[in-house]
N, C-alpha and C positions, 0 to 999 in steps of 0.2 A: 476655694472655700465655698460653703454653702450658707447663703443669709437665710433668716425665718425672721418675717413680719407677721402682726396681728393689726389685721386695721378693723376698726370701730367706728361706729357712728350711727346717727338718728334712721329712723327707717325712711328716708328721701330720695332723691336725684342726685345730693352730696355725695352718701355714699358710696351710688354707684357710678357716680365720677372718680371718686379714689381710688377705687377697684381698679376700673378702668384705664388710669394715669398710670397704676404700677402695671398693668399686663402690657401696658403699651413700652415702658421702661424695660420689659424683658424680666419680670416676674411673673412665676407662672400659680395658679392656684393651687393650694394642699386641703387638701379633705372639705367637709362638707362645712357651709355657711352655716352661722349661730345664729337666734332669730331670739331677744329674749325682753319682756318689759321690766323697764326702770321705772318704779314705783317714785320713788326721787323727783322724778322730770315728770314723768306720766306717759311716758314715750316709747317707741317701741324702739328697740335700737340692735344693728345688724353688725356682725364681725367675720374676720372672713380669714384663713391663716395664708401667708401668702409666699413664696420660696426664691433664691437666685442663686445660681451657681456663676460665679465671679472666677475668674483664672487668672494667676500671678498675683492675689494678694493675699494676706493672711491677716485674720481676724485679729481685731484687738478693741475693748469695750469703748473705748473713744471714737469707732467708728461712727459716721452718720448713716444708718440705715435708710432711709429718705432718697439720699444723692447717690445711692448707689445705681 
């Protein structure tokens, strides 16, 4: 099966520790980073789509995208 994550966050070090945690987990990145501000917070905040392909198991909404 094929996972898709979207991970988010402040424009810092955090997020490109998350980034980083999942390519390290064996996600690989999909298309291009989002860069957008949040009038809300005041902040500038980064997203990024992120992809896995997993073999032998099949999808079901109860998965943890995370631990995978």
């Amino acid at each position: 099966m094929k996972l898709y994550r979207f991970l988010t966050g402040p424009d810092d070090a955090s997020f490109c520790h998350k980034v980083t945690a999942a390519l390290n987990k064996g996600w690989q990145l999909e298309g291009s980073p989002t860069y957008a501000f949040n009038a809300a917070t005041g902040q500038m905040q980064c997203g990024q789509a992120v992809t896995k392909k997993v073999k032998g198991k099949e999808y079901h909404p109860d998965i943890k995208l995370s631990e995978q």
